[in-house]
VEXMARGU-173293 format. One record per residue (C-alpha): x negated, y negated, z. Coordinates in steps of 0.02 Angstrom, whole numbers, plus 50000, padded with zeros to 5 digits. Example, Ala and Ser with C-alpha at 12.3 -4.5 7.8 and 13.67 -1.06 7.14 Angstrom:
BEGIN
493855022550390/493165005350357/
***
This chain:
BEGIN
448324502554800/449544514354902/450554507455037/449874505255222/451404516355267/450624530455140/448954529855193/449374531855369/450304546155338/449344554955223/447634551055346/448834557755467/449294574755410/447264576655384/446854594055468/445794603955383/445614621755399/443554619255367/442304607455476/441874593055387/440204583855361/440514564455349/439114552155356/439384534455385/438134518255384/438334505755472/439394516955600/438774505555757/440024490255748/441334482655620/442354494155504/441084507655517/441304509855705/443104507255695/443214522655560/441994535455665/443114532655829/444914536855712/444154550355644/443314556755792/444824555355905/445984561155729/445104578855720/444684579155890/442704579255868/443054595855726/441694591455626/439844584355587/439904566755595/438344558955544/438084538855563/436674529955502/436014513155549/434874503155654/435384502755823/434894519055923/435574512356110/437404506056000/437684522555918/437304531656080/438504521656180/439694524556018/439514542756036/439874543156224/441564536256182/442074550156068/442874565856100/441694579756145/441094591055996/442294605755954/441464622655935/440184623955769/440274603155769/439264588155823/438714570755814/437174563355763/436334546655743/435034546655614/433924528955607/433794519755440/433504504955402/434404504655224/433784487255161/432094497955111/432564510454956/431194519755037/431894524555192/433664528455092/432814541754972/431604546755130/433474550255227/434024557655066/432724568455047/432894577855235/434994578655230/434724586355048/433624599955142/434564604355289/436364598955244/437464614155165/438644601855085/439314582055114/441264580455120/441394559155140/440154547455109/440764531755201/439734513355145/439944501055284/438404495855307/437974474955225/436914460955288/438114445655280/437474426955283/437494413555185/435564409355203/434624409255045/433334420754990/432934435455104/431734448655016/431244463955058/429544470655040/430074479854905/430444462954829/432274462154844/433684451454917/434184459555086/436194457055057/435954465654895/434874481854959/436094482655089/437624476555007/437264487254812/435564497154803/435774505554955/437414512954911/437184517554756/435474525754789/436454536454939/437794540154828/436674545254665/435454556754793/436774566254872/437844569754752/437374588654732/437994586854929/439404583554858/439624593954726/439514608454831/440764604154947/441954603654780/441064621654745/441624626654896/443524625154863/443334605954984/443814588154957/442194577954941/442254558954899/441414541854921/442124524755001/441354509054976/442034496155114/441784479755027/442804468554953/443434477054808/443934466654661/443474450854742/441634449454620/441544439454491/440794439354302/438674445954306/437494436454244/436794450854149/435014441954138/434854440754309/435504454054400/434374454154533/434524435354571/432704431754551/433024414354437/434394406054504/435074411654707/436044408954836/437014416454995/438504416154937/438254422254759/437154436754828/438994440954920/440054438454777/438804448154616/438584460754765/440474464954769/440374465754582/439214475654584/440104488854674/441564486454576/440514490554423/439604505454516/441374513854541/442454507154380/440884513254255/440704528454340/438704530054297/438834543554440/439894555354330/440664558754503/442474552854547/442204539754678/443624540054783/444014521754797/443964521354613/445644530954613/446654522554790/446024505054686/445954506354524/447124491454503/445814480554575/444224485954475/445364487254308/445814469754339/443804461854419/442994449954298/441434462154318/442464477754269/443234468154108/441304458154063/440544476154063/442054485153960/441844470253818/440214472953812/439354481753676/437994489053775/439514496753901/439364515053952/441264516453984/442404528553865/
***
């Protein structure tokens, strides 16, 4: 993991010569927020920001506190609720037909809580649609997004904000939790999960967190139970 001191100063000397396209869920409070305002304010509204969540009257009061939108840029809020796979692909589907390309794919967005089982009606946990399926369905959709910013000569990568290297071991039986739950398990496999989504690499697409922390998904029980495995996928 580089050094704060790095990261500053490479996220610092950030000014592109192109307008990027960022998207970013759960852009109306924590991390999520936090990120749209530095990178709002960093390239001085130079590019289209797109943030995705729940909360129509947050993200408006969000975008009021940003820098107005340079020339050929904007901001726009885009409601979806991403516990429901169907409203993810449904999102999916209408960036993949209007969007020329995707430069950063930013996953904030989690339902945190220790309750205990929370389904969907697409029968699964809340904290892990949010938390896993949600993320990697975004990520898997609109990757030819992505791909074409690369085409195009143009960084493109993918950040996902949550606790990386902090999962434990799978229980490969019951990965969706279904025989034997609880809160904080649903947090912990969820994290794994992640760690798994990025360190496998069943995207074929280099994750950007994969390579600022590889140190913690080389070293995540989840990363090592999957790389013993014999069933594993990784090289």
């Amino acid at each position: 993991m580089p050094l704060y001191s790095a990261a500053k100063s490479t996220n610092e000397s950030y000014t592109p010569s192109y307008i990027p396209t960022i998207l970013i869920t759960g852009a109306t409070s924590g991390i999520g927020q936090a990120m749209a305002k530095s990178l709002a304010n960093h390239l001085h509204g130079r590019g289209h920001f797109i943030f995705v969540g729940r909360n129509r009257a947050a993200a408006e009061a969000t975008i009021a506190s940003l820098p107005p939108s340079a020339q050929g840029s904007t901001y726009e809020f885009i409601t979806c609720d991403v516990n429901l796979m169907k409203n993810v692909h449904a999102l999916t589907k209408d960036l993949l037909e209007r969007l020329p390309k995707l430069n950063f794919l930013v996953h904030s967005a989690g339902v945190f809580g220790l309750f205990g089982l929370d389904e969907t009606e697409e029968g699964i946990d809340k904290k892990l649609a949010s938390r896993y399926y949600a993320r990697w369905v975004l990520t898997y959709d609109l990757l030819p997004l992505l791909r074409k910013a690369t085409d195009e000569g143009e960084p493109a990568s993918v950040l996902s904000i949550l606790g990386a290297g902090a999962g434990n071991q799978v229980d490969l039986d019951d990965l969706g939790l279904k025989k034997n739950y609880s809160g904080i398990k649903a947090i912990i496999h969820s994290a794994a999960y992640n760690d798994l989504m990025v360190a496998v690499s069943p995207l074929n697409f280099p994750l950007s967190s994969q390579r600022q922390l590889n140190i913690f998904f080389r070293n995540s029980p989840a990363a090592n139970q999957i790389s013993r495995s014999p069933t594993s996928t990784q090289g």
